[in-house]
N, C-alpha and C positions, 0 to 999 in steps of 0.2 A: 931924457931920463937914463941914467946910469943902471944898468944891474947889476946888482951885491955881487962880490965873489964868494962863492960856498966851497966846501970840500969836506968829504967822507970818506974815510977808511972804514974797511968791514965792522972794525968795531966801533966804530962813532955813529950808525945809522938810527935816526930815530921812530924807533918801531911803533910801530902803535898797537894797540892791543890783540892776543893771540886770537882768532875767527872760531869757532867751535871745530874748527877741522884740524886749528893747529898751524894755518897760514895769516901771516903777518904781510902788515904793507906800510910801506911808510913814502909819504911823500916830500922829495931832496928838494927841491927846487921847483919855480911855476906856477900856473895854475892850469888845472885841467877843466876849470869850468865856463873857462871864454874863447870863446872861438876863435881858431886860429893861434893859439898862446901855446909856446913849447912849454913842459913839463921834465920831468926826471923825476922815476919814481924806484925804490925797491921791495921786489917780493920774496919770501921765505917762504920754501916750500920743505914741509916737514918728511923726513922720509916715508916711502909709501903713501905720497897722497897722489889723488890724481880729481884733475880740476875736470867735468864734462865738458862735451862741445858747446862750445861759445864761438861771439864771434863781436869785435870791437870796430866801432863807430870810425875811428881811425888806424891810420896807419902803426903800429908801433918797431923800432928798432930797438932789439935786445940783448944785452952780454949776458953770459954768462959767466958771473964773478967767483961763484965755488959749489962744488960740487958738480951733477950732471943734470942737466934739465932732458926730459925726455916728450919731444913734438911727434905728433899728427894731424893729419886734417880730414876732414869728413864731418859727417851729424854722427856720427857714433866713438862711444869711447872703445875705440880697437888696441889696448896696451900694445899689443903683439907687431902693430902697424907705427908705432911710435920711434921714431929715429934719434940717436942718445947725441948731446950737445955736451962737450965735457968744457971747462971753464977755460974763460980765454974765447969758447964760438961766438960768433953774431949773427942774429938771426932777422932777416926784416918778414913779419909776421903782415900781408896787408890788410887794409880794411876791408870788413865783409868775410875775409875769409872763413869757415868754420871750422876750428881747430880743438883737438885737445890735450891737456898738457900733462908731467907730474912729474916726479924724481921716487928712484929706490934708497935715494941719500940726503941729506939735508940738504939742501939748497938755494942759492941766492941768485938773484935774476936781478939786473939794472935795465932797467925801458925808459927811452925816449918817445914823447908822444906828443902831439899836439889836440888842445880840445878843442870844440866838446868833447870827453870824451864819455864813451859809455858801454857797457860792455852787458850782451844777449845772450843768455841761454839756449841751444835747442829744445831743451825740454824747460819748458819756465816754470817746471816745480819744484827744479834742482835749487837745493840751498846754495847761496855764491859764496863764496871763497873771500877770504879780506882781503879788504880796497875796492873793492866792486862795486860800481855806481850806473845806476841804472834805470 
């Protein structure tokens, strides 16, 4: 079996509807619900948001295609502990870890991932963020 050739530029991505927080996700290519199967997906993070500690089933590698993504790791959201990724970084985030994310600017993030994927809250009261499956 052949796979399709795709391609996106920033403004061909297809979004899927905005999350109550204001983060979109849209998935480019893949499936992230068989195991073992690469994906590509992209995330919008709206200025001033910040996603709480979580932490994903697998591995992900991530660009950061504009704006600044801002990482840390821990079970708590520590802003101040948060290291600034400006576009153009890559980041490989691993499985298990507990991290958390956000930008002071809009934001676009492209991840490569393989599923299952699934993605845990530390506090599992926290509302998730779009594209979050779980």
């Amino acid at each position: 079996m052949t796979t399709p050739r795709a391609a996106f530029t920033p403004d061909s991505i297809p979004w899927g509807d905005a999350a109550p927080d204001g983060t979109r996700y849209a998935l480019l290519e893949g499936r992230r619900d068989l195991d073992g199967e690469l994906f590509t997906y992209a995330f919008f993070i709206p200025a001033g948001f910040w996603d709480a500690a979580h932490w994903h089933t697998q591995d992900a590698r991530v660009i950061v295609l504009s704006g600044s993504l801002y990482l840390g790791y821990g079970d708590l959201l520590e802003i101040s502990a948060a290291e600034r990724f400006e576009a153009g970084s890559v980041l490989l985030v691993p499985a298990g870890d507990r991290h958390f994310d956000g930008s002071l600017e809009d934001t676009v993030i492209v991840g490569v991932a393989r599923g299952v994927w699934a993605t845990y809250y530390v506090d599992a009261t926290v509302t998730p963020s779009a594209g979050t499956v779980s």
